[in-house]
C-alpha positions in Angstrom: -6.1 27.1 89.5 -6.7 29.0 86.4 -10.5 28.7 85.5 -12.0 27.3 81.6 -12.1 31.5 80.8 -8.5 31.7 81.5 -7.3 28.5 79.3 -9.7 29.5 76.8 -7.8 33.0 76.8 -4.5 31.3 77.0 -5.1 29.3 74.0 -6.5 32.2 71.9 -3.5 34.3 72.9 -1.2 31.4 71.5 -2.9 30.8 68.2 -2.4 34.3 67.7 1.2 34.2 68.4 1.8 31.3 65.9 -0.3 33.1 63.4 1.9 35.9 63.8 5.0 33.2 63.8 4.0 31.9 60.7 3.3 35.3 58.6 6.6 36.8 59.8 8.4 33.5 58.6 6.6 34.1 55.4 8.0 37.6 55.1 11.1 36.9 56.2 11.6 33.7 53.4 10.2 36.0 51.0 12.9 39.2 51.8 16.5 39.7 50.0 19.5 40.5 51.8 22.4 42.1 50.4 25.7 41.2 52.1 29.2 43.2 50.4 32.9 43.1 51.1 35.8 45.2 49.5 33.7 48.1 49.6 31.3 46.6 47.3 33.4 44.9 44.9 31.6 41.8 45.6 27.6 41.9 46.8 26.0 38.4 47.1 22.0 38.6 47.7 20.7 35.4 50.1 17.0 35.0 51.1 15.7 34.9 54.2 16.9 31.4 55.2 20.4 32.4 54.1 20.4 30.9 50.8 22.6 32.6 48.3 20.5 34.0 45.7 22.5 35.8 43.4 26.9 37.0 43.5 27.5 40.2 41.5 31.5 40.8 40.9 32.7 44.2 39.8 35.2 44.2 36.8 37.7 45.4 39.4 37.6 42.2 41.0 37.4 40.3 37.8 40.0 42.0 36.4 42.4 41.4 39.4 43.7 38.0 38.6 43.9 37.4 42.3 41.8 34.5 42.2 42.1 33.5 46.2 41.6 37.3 47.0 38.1 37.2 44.6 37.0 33.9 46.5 38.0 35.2 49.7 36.1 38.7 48.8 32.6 36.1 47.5 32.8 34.0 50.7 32.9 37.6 53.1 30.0 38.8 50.9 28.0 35.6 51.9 29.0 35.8 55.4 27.5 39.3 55.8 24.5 39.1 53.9 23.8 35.8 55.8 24.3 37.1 59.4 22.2 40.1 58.3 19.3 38.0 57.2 19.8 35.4 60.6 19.9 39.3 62.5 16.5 40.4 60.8 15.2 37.1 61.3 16.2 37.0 65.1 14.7 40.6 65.7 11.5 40.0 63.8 10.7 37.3 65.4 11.3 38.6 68.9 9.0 41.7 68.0 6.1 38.6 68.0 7.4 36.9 70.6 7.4 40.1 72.7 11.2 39.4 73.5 10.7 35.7 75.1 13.3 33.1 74.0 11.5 30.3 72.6 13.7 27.7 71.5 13.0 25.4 68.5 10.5 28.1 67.3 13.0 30.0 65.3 
């Protein structure tokens, strides 16, 4: 049975940890993520959460009058950008978690 020195350690260990939680969510919310596709034609920017921020269209893809091509081009730009920020996300928080799968923490 772990002693009241132990628990206390324990708990002191775990505010830490959700200190750390809660200043890496705070970086990570606060970050930009750049996503492309067609080799940059389109860029879309999405914060930390995924949220699309900003779409930037070259005048090659305005210009194209392919107008399923340009919204296929947007929605690939927000696909990437978003799994990069959910892949930043995932590895910065593991870094403070020390690798453990916590679920319903991220």
């Amino acid at each position: 049975m772990a002693g009241p020195g132990e628990l206390g350690n324990l708990l002191k260990q775990a505010q830490k940890m959700q200190r750390e939680m809660d200043l890496a969510r705070e970086e990570i919310s606060a970050s930009t993520y750049e996503g492309s596709a067609g080799g940059g034609v389109a860029r879309v920017e999405v914060d930390g959460d995924g949220g699309v921020k900003a779409v930037h269209l070259s005048e090659e893809a305005l210009s194209s009058g392919d107008k399923g091509a340009v919204e296929d081009l947007i929605l690939a730009a927000v696909r990437d950008a978003q799994t990069q920020a959910a892949e930043l996300k995932r590895e910065r928080l593991s870094k403070v978690t020390g690798g453990m799968d916590l679920p319903g923490l991220f």
